[in-house]
N, C-alpha and C positions, 0 to 999 in steps of 0.2 A: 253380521251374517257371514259363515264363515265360507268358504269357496268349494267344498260339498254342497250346500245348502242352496247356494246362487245357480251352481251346476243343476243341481235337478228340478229349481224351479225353473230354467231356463229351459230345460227338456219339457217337462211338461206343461209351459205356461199356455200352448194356444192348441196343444191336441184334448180330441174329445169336445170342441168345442160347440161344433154344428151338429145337428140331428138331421137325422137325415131326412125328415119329416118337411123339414122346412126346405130344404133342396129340391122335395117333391111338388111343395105346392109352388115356389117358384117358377118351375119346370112348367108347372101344369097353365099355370097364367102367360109363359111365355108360348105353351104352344095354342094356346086361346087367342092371343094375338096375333100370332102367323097365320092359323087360319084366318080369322076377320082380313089382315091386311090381303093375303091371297085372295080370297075372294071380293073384295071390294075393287082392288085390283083389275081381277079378269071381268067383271061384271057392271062393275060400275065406271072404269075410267080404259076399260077394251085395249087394256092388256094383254100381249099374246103370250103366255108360258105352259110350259109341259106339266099339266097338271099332276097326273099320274105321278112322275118322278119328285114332284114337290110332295106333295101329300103322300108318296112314300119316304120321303125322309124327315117329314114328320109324323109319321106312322112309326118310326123310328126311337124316336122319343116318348111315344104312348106306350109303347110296348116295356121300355125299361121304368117308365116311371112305375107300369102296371106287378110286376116284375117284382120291384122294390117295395110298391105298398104289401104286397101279398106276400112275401117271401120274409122282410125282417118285420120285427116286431115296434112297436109305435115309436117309443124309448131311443130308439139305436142312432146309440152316436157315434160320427164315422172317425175311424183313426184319418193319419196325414194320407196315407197313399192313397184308402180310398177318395178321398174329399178330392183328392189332386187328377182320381181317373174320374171321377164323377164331372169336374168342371170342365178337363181334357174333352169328356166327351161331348159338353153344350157346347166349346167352342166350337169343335168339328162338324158338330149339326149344324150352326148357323154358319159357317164359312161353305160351306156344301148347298143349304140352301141359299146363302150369299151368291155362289156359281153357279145355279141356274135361275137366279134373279137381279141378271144385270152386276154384278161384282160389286164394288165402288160406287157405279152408278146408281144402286139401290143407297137411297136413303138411310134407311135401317141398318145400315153398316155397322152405323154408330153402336149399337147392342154390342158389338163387342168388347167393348169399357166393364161390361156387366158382372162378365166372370171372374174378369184380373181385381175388380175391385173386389167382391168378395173373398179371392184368394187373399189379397192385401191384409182383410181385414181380421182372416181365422187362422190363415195359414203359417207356415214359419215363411223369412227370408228366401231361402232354396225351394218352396216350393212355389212362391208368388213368382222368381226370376223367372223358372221353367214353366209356366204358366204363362206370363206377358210373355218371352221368347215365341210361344208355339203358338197364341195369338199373333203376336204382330209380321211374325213369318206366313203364316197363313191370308194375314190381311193384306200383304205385299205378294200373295201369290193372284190373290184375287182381282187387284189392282189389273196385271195383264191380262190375265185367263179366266174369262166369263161368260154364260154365254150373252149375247148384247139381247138389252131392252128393245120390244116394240109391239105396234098395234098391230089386229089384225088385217089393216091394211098394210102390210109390210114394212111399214114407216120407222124407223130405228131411232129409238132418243141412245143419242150419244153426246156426253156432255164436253167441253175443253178439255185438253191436257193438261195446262195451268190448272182446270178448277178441280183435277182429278188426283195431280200433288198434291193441291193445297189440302183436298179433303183426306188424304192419305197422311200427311205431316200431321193434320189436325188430332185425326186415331192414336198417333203415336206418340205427339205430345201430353194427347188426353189418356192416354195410357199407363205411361209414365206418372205424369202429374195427380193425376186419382187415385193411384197404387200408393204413390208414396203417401200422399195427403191421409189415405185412409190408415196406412200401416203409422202414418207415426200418431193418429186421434186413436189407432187402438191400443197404441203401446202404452200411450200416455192411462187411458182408460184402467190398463194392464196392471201398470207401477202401482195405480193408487188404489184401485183395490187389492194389492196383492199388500201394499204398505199398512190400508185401514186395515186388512185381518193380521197383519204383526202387533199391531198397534191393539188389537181387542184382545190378539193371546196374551201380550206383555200385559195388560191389564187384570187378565183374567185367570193367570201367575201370581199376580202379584197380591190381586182377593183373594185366592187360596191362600196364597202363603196367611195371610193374617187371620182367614176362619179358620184355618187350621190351630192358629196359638190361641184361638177361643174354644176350640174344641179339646187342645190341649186340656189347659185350664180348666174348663167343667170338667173331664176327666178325673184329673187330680183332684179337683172338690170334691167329687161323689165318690171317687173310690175308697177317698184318706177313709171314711169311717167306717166302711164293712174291714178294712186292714187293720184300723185301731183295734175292731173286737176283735179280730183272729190274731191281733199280738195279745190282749187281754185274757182270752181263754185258752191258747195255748201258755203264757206265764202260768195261768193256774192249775194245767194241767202238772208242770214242771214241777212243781211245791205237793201234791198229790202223790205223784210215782216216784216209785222207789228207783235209788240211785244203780244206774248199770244196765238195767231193763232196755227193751228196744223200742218200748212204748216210750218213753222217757227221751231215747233219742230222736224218735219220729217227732215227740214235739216240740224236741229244741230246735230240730231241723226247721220245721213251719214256722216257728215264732221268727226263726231266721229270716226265712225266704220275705215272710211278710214285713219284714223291718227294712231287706233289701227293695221292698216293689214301693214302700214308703219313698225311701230317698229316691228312689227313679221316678217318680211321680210330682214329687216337691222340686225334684232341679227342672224337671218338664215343664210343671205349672208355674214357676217360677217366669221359662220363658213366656208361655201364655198369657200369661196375666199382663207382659210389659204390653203385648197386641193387645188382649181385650179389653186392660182397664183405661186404656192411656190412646180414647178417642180424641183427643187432643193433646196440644200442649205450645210453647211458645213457639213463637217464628224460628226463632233459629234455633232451637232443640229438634225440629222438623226437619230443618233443611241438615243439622251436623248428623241425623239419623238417615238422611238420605246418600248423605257424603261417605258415612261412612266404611263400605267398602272398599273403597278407593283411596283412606287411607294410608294404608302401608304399601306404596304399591313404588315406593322410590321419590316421589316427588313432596313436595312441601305446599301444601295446602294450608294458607292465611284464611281463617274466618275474623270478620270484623261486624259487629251491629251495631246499631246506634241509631235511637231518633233522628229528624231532618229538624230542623229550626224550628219548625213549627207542627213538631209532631208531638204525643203526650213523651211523658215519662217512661210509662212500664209498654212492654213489652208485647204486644199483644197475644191472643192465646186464638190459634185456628184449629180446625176440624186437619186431624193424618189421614188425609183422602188419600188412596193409592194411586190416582191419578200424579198427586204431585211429590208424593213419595219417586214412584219409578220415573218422572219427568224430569224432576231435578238431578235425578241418579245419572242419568243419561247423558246431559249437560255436562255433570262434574268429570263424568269418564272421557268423553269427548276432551275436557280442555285436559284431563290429564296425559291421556296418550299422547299430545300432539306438545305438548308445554317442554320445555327445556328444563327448569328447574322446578318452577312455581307457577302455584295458581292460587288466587284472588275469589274467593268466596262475600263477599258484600250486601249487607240485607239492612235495609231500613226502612220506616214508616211514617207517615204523617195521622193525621186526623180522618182521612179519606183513602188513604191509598196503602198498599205495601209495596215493596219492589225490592225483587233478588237481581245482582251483579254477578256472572262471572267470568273472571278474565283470567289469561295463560299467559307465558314471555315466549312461547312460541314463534311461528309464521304467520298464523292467521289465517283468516278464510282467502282463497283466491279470489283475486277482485274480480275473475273470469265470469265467477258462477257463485259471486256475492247476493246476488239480487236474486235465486233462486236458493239460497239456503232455506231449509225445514219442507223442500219440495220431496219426494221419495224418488232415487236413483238419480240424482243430478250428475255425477261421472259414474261409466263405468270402466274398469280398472282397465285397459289393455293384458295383452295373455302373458308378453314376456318384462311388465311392469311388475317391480319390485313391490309390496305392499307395506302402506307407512306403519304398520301394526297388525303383528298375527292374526288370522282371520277375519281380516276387514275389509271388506270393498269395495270401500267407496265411493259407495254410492247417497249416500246420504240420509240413509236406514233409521238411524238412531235417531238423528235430527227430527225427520219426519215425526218418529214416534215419539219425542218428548215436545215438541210443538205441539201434534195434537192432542196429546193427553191434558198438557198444561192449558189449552184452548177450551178445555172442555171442565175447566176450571173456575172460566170466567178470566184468566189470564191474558196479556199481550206482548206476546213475543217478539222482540226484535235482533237482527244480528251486524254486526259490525268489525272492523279491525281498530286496535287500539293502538295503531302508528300509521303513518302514510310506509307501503313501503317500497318505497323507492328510498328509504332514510338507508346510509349508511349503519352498520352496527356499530359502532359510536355513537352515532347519534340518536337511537333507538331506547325512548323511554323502557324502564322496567316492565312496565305493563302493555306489551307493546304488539299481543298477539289477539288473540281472537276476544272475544267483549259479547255476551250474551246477557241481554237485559229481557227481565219477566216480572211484569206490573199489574196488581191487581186489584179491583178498587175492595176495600177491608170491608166493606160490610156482606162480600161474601163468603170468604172466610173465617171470617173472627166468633169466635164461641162467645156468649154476651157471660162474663163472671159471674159465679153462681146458675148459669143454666144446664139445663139436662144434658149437656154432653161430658160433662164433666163425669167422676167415678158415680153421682150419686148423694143421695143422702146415707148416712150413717144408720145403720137397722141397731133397735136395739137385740143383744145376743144373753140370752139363759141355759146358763148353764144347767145341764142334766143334773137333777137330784139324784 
């Protein structure tokens, strides 16, 4: 992913996310509860509060919610500023009606987690800080300045000062703690759908590219023989007209053109045919056609195959899924960027299993954030970090998407270092860097010899009398 690409999914990862639709009905169930508790309140547990000035500020809220359903359309989803004046303004509702229901002392305090958490969860960084800020500033004004609780016999509920910190420390711990909690289950939610749709483009790249060399290919089949005739009847137009004429030239010309749209159709279908015809083929003719790329690319890439002890003879023959076409690409590019000289390609089989190796003499994975390799975004790069290879970074992008593609395989992906290193380089085996192993059991794979995935039966072909 190269660092345009990170930039702008970073800008638009969490706007447009909310409708405003849904901030309405929210809105509308929270001011459904303010009434209920107001009146149960004054009525049921003789409550003395200024009615008027409560139920005008939440007359407050009726009026914008009313405002908003009636003014934008069903659909509308809020950019950051509005989303950020929209919650601004429920916080300042309930800290308003907070101060003239006892501040602190009211129970319901606690509602203020409400806003900041949904900030957390939609909004960026900068506008969740300035959010919690103008909450928790607010919740510390109300702490001293409210008006106090009591019955209509004048009787004042005023609770401790201890229990009036504690419940004030609580808001702001649970403020904090909910914001962050929530932003980092959304980010995380974020990475991996933002990973699964790289992972379905790279996929659905990589189908095209192979319908396309089947689309080739019937091309070239059906076209060769409306060209064979127009080289046939223009040759016999040529043998007809006389020599000089411009009729004569016209149809040297066309015999020409059509001889040239021959060859560009045969080197075409040529490529085609290796996609269309060749839905299989052996293990490691798969994986050197997935490598290949990445061959000339400076480094020395070892392939080695070979039965396990107790595996057959030949060689088995699998389905070219493009799942493990672009999976294994992925893998080879990884250990080549990061390799020193070499890298270790490894494929072998038993009677039940198949399983690809590969390994670098590079560094290796950091044993930091070993245990989350093939997660999507496991680092990301700092601004004035160096990046270990043009347009990368590192975050763990590719990994993800050859993981899941190969998983989707019926594969088992695992990853490793192939030194302790704390080793001295001296003392650092050859193969001493990163180690990615992918194991699958063959029988879901394996084409059965002689069955329909192969090119086919042989037609027989008659030639035109």
């Amino acid at each position: 992913m190269t660092d345009t690409t990170s930039t702008l999914i970073s800008q638009r990862a969490r706007s447009d996310w909310i409708r405003l639709r849904t901030l309405i009905m929210l809105r509308w169930v929270a001011i459904v509860g303010q009434i209920v508790a107001i009146t149960v309140a004054v009525y049921q547990l003789d409550v003395d509060l200024n009615l008027g000035l409560c139920f005008l500020v939440i007359c407050a809220s009726v009026i914008v919610n009313l405002v908003a359903t009636f003014v934008y359309p069903e659909n509308k989803r809020l950019s950051e500023a509005q989303a950020v004046w929209m919650l601004l303004f429920d916080i300042s509702q309930l800290i308003l009606l907070l101060y003239l229901t006892g501040g602190l002392h009211n129970p319901f305090a606690l509602l203020i987690l409400v806003p900041v958490t949904i900030s957390a969860t939609v909004l960026t960084l900068q506008s969740t800080m300035l959010i919690g800020s103008v909450a928790l500033c607010l919740t510390t004004f109300v702490a001293f300045y409210a008006k106090p609780l009591s019955n209509t016999a004048g009787e004042i509920f005023r609770l401790d000062v201890l229990y009036i910190f504690g419940f004030w420390l609580a808001i702001v711990i649970g403020t904090v703690f909910l914001a962050a909690y929530a932003r980092r289950v959304s980010n995380e939610i974020h990475s991996m759908s933002e990973a699964l749709l790289a992972t379905q483009m790279a996929l659905a790249r990589e189908q095209k590219l192979t319908d396309l060399g089947g689309v080739v290919a019937a091309a070239a089949h059906e076209l060769g023989t409306p060209l064979a005739t127009i080289k046939l009847v223009s040759s016999e137009m040529l043998d007809e007209l006389e020599d000089g004429t411009d009729l004569r030239e016209d149809a040297k010309l066309i015999g020409e053109q059509a001889e040239r749209c021959r060859e560009i159709l045969r080197s075409m279908g040529r490529a085609g045919k290796d996609d269309l015809h060749m839905h299989s083929g052996p293990f490691e003719a798969v994986v050197r056609e997935a490598a290949e790329p990445h061959l000339d690319r400076g480094k020395e890439i070892h392939f080695a195959f070979a039965p396990a002890p107790s595996g057959t003879f030949h060689q088995p023959e699998i389905r070219r899924q493009s799942e493990i076409i672009h999976g294994v690409r992925n893998l080879v590019q990884n250990a080549v960027d990061f390799s020193a000289k070499n890298v270790w390609v490894e494929g072998g089989w038993t009677d039940t299993r198949l399983h690809l190796r590969i390994i670098d003499d590079g560094p290796g994975f950091p044993t930091q954030v070993i245990g989350r390799i093939g997660e999507p975004f496991v680092r990301k790069r700092r601004p004035n970090e160096k990046p270990r290879r043009p347009g990368y970074e590192g975050m763990g992008l590719g990994l993800f998407i050859a993981k899941t593609l190969l998983e989707r395989t019926g594969a088992e992906v695992s990853f490793a270092n192939g030194a302790d290193p704390f080793l001295s380089e001296a003392e650092r085996p050859p193969k001493c860097g990163a180690v990615v192993e992918v194991a699958w059991q063959l029988k879901t794979l394996e084409v059965p010899r002689g069955g329909s995935d192969g090119l086919g039966e042989n037609e027989r072909f008659d030639a035109p009398s």
